[in-house]
N, C-alpha and C positions, 0 to 999 in steps of 0.2 A: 504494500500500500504506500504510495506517495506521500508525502509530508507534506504538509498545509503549510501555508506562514501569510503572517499578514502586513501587507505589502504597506508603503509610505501613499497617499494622495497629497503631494505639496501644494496641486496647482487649489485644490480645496484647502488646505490648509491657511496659503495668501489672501485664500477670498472670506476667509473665514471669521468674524465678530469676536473682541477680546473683552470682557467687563474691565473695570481695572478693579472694581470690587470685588470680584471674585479671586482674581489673582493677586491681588494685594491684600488679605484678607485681616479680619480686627487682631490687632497685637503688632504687624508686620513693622519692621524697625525703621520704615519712610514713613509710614502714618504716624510714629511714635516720635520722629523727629519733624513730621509739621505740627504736631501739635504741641513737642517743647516748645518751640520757635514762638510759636503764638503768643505763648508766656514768657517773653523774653523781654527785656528792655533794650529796643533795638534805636532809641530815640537821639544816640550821642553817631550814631552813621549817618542818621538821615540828615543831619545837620549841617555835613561837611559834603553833600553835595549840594553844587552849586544850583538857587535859585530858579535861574533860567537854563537853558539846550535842550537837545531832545529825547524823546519819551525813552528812561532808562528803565532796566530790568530792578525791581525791587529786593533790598536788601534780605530783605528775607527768603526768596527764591535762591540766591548765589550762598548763604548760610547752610540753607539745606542742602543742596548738593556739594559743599564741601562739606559738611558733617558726616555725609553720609558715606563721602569717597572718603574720609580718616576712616571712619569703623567699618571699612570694607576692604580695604586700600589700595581705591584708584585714589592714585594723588595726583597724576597727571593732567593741567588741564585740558589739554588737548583729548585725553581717553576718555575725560566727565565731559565735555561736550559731545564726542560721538555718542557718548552712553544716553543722551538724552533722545538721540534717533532711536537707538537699539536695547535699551535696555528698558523697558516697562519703569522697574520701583524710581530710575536717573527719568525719565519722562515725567510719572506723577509727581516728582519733584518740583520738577521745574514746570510744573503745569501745564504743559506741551509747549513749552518757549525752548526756545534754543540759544544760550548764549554761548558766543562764541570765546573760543580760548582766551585770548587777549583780556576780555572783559573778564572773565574767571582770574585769570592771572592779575590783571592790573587790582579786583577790588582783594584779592586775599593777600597782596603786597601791599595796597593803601591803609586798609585795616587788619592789619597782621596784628597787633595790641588786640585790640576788641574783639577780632576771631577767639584767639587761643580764650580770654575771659569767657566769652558767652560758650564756648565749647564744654569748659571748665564747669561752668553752671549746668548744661546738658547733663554731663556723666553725674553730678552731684542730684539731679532732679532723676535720672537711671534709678538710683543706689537708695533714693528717698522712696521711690514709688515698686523698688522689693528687685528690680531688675537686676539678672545680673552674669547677659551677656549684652554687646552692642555691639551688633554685628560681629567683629572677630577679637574685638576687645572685652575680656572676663574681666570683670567685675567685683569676685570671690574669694579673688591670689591666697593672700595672705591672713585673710580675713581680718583687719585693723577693727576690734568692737570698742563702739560710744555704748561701755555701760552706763546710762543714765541712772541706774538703778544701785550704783553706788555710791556718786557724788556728780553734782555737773559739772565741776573742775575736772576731772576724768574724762569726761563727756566732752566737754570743747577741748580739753588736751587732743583727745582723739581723732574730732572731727578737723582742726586744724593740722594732724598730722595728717588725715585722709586728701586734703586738700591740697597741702603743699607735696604731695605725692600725687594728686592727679595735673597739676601744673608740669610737673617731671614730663609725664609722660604723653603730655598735652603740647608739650615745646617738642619733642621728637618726632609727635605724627607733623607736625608743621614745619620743622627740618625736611622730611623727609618728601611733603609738598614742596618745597620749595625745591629740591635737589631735582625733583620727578620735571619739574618745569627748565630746569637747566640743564635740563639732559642726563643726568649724572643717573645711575641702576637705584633706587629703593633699599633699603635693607629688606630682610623679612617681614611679610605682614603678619600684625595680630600682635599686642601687647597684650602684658598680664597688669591691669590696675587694679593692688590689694582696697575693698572698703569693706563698711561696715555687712556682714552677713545678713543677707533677708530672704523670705522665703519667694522661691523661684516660681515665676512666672509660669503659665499653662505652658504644655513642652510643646504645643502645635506656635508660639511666639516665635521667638528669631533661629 
């Protein structure tokens, strides 16, 4: 008896309807990174551009899609622009805009300060809300605990050590942006950031 198999249709496949809710579904780490953003104080970027020219790409679109290439790690901007053609989660990102390299490059060199902060506050809202991977970046390492349960001096001991450890390792994914845009090879992706332990998110999440 012959063996069966079942074949590819790609010319159905092209013609084929994509939800992006469906493939992007509740937990996925693009929708968890527009919705930190939303909560973000994004008011000290909008200020430094200039008044008048024309219609720019909002800072919060270029946030998330470098967020989202550190915890994944395109850092190239030239690979997070193609990604917003070909990649679904780098599309709903960017809301179906496409900003080009140049613009990726020029605002994460003009606000390279304010990135790595608001970054900082990302992973720190991650580890409040129990998360504890983001995208290729764990969360769990070392497990640094804010017993609040025995003094709160212990407690902000701990949480300002968690802090000045996610700065650490918040300066290295933006090194390694910046190296990806001069051309230079990436180190390894995926860092290990130790915080405080919480219980893990449904496993169908990131």
């Amino acid at each position: 008896m012959t063996r069966k198999f079942k074949t590819p249709d790609y010319e159905a496949m092209l013609q084929s309807s994509v939800r992006v809710s469906e493939a992007l579904p509740e937990g996925h780490l693009a929708r968890f990174i527009v919705e930190v953003i939303s909560q973000l104080d994004v008011s000290s970027i909008y200020h430094r551009y200039a008044p008048i020219g024309g219609e720019a790409i909002a800072p919060e679109i270029l946030l998330g899609l470098l967020f989202y290439g550190y915890a994944t790690g395109v850092f190239s901007s030239r690979k997070i622009e193609r990604a917003t053609y070909e990649t679904l989660s780098f599309r709903f990102l960017a809301s179906g805009l496409h900003p080009d390299h140049d613009t990726i490059a020029t605002f994460r060199k003009t606000f390279l300060v304010e990135i790595q902060e608001l970054f900082v506050q990302v992973l720190l809202l991650a580890q409040a809300v129990g998360v504890l991977k983001v995208g290729t970046i764990s969360l769990d390492g070392s497990k640094i605990h804010a017993d609040a349960s025995k003094s709160k001096a212990v407690s902000y001991k701990r949480l300002e050590e968690l802090e000045a450890h996610l700065r650490q390792e918040v300066q290295t994914l933006v090194t390694l942006g910046e190296q990806a845009d001069r051309g230079q090879r990436p180190l390894p992706d995926g860092l290990v950031v130790p915080v405080t332990a919480q219980p893990a998110p449904p496993s169908d999440c990131w």
